[in-house]
MIGU-810567 format. One line per field, with one value per atom (N, C-alpha, C): residue number from 1; residue in one letter; chain; atom name; x negated, y, z. Coordinates in Angstrom, 2 decimals. Example, Ala and Ser with C-alpha at 12.3 -4.5 7.8 and 13.67 -1.06 7.14 Angstrom:
MIGU-810567
resi <- 1	1	1	2	2	2
resn <- A	A	A	S	S	S
chain <- A	A	A	A	A	A
name <- N	CA	C	N	CA	C
x <- -13.19	-12.30	-13.20	-12.85	-13.67	-12.90
y <- -5.69	-4.50	-3.30	-2.25	-1.06	0.03
z <- 7.80	7.80	7.80	7.08	7.14	7.87
***
This chain:
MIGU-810567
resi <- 1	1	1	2	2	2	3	3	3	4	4	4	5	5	5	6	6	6	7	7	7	8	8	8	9	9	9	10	10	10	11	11	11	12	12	12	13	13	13	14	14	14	15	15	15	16	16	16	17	17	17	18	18	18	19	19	19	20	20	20	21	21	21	22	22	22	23	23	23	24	24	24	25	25	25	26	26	26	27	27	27	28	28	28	29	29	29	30	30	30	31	31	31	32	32	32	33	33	33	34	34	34	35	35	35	36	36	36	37	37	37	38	38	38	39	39	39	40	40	40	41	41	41	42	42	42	43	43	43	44	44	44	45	45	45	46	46	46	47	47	47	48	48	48	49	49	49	50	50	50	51	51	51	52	52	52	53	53	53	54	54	54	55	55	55	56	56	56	57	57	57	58	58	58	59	59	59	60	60	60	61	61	61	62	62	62	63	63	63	64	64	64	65	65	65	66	66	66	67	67	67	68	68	68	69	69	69	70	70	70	71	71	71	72	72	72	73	73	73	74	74	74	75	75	75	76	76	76
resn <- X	X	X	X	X	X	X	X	X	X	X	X	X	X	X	X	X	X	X	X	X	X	X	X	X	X	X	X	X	X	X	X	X	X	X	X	X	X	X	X	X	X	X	X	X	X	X	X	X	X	X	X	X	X	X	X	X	X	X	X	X	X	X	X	X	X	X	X	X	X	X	X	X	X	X	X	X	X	X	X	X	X	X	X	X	X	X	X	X	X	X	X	X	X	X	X	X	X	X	X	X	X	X	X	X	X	X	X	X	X	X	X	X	X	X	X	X	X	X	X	X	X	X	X	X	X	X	X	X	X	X	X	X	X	X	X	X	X	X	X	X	X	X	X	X	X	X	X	X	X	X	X	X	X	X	X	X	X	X	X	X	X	X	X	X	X	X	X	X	X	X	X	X	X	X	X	X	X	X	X	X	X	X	X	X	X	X	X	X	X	X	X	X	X	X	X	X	X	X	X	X	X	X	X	X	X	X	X	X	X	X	X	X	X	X	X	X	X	X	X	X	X	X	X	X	X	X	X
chain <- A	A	A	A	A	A	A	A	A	A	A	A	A	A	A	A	A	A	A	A	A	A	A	A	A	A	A	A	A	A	A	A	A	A	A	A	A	A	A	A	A	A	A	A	A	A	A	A	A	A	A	A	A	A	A	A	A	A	A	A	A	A	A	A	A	A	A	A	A	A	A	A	A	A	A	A	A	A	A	A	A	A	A	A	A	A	A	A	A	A	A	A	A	A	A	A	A	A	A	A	A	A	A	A	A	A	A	A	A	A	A	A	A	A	A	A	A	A	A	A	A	A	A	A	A	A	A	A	A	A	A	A	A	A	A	A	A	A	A	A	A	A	A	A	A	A	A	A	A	A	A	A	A	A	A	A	A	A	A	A	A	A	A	A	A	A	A	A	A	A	A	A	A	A	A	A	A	A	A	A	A	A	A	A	A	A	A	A	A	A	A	A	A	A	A	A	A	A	A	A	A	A	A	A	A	A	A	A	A	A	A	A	A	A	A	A	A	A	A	A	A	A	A	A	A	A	A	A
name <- N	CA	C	N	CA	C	N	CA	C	N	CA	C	N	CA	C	N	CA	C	N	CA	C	N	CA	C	N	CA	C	N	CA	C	N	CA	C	N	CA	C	N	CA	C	N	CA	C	N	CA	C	N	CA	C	N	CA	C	N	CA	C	N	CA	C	N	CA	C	N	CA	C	N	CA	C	N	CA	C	N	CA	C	N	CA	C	N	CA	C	N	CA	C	N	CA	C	N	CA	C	N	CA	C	N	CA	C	N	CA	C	N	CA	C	N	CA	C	N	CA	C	N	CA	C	N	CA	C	N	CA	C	N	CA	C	N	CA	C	N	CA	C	N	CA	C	N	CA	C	N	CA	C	N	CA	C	N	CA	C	N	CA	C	N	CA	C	N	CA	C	N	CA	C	N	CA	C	N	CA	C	N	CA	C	N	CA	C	N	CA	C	N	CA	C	N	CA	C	N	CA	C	N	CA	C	N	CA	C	N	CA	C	N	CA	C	N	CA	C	N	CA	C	N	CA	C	N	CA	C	N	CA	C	N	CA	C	N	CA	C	N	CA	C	N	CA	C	N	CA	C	N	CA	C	N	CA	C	N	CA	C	N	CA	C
x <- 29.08	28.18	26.77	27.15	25.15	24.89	25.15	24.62	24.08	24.73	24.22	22.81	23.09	21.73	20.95	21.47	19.76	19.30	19.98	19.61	18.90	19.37	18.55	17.72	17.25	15.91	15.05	15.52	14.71	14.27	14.95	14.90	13.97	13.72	12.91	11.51	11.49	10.11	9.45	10.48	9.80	9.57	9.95	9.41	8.16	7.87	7.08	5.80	6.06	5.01	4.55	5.15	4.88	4.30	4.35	3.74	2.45	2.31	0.87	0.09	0.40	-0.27	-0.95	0.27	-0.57	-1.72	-1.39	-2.44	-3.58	-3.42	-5.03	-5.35	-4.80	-5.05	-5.88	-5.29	-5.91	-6.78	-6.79	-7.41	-7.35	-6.14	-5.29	-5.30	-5.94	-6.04	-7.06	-8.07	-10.22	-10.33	-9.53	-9.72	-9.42	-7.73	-7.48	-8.17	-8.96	-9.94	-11.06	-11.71	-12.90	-13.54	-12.57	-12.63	-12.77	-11.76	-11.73	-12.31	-13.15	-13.87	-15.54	-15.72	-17.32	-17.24	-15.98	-16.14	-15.97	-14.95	-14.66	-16.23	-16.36	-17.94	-19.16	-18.65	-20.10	-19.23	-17.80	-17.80	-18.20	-18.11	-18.46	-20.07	-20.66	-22.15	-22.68	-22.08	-23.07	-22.44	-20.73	-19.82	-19.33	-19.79	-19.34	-18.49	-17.86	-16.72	-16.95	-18.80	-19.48	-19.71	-19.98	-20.82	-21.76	-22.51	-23.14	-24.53	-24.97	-26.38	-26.35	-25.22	-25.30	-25.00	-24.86	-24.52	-25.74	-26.40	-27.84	-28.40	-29.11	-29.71	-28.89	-27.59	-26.94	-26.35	-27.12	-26.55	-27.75	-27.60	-28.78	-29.92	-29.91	-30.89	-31.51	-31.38	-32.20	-32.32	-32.62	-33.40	-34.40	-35.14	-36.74	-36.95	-36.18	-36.47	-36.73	-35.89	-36.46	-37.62	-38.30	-39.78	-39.07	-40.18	-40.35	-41.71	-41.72	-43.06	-43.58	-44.22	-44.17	-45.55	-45.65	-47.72	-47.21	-48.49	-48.35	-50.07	-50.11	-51.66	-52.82	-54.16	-54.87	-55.26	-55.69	-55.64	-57.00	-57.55	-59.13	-59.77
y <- -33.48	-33.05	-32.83	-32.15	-31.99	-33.38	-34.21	-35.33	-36.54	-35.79	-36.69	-36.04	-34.47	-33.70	-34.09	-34.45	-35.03	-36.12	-37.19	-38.63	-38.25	-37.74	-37.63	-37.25	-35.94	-35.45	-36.07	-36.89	-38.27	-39.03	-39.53	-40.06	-39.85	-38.89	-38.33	-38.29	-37.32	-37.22	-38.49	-39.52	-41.45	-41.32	-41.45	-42.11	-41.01	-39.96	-38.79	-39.70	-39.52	-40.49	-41.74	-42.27	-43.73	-43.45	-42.84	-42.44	-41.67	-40.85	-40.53	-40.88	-41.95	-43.23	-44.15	-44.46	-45.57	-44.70	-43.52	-42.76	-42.87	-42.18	-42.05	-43.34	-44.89	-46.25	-46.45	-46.28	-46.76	-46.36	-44.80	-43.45	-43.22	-43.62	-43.50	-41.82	-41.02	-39.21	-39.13	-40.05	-40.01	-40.71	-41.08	-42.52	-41.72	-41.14	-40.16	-39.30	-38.30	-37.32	-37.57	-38.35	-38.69	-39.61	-40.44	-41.54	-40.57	-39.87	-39.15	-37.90	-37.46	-36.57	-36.55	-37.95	-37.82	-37.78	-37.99	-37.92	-36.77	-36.04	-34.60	-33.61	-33.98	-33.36	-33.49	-34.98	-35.08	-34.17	-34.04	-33.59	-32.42	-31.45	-29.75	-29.99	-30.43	-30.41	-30.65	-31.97	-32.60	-32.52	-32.61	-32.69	-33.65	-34.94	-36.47	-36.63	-37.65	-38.35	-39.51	-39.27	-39.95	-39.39	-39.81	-39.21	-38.58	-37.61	-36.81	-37.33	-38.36	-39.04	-39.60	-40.35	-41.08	-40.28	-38.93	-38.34	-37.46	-36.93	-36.30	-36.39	-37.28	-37.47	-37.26	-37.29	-36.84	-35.74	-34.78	-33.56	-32.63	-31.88	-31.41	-30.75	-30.17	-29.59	-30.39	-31.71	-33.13	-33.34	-33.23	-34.96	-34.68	-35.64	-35.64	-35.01	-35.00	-34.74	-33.37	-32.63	-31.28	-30.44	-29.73	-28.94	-27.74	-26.70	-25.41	-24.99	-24.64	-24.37	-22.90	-21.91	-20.36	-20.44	-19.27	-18.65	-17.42	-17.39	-15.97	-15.83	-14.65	-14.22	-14.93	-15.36	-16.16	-15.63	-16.52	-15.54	-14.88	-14.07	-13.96	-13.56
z <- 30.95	29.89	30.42	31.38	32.14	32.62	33.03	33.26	31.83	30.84	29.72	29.42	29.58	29.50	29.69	31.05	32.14	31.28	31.07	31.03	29.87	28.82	27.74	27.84	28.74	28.68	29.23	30.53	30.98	29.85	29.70	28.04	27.49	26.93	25.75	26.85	27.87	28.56	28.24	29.09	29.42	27.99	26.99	25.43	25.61	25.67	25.00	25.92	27.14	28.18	27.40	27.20	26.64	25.47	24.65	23.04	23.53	23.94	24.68	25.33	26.35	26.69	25.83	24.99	23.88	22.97	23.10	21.76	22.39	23.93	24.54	24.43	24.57	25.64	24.03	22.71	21.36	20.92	21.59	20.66	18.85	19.05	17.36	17.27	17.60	17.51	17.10	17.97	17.25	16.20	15.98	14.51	13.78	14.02	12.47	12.31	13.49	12.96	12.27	13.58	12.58	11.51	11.66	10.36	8.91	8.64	7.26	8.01	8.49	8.58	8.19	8.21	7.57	6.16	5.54	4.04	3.68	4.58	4.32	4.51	5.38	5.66	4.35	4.30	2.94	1.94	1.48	-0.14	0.88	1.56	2.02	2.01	1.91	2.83	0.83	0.24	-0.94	-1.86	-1.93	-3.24	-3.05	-2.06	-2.73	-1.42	-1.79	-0.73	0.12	0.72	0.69	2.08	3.53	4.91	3.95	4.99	4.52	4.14	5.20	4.66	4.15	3.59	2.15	0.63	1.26	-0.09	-0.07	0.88	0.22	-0.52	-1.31	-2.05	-3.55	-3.90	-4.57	-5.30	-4.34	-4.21	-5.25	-5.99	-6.65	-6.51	-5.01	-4.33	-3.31	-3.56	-2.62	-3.37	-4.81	-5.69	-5.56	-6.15	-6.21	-7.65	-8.59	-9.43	-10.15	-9.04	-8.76	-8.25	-9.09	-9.13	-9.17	-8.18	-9.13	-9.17	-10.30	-10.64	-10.48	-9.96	-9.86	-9.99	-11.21	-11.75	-11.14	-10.26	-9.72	-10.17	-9.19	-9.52	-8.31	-9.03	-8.28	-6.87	-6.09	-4.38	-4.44	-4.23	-4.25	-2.83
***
């Protein structure tokens, strides 16, 4: 029975080795983060599902179309 132990846990280590190899050798860990992370970033940053510099201008406090206008009193 302990010798099947072993083999298996050999086993499993060698696969676990081999699956972590290929992740770093692909970097299939930086792809899944940051691929869907600039969209996640633009909807937090602008609303849209958009990187964030393509969604600036979208956002309602970047348009151009926004003024404020303030009458205060003249400077003298």
């Amino acid at each position: 029975m302990a010798v099947e132990a072993v083999l298996i846990l050999t086993l499993l280590l060698g696969v676990s080795v081999m699956v972590s190899n290929y992740f770093k050798s692909e970097e299939l860990l930086i792809r899944f983060i940051q691929n869907p992370w600039g969209k996640v970033s633009g909807l937090i940053q602008n609303g849209q599902f958009l990187p964030p510099e393509d969604s600036l201008h979208l956002h309602p406090n970047n348009r151009d179309t926004r003024f404020l206008s303030v009458i205060g009193e003249d400077p003298k």
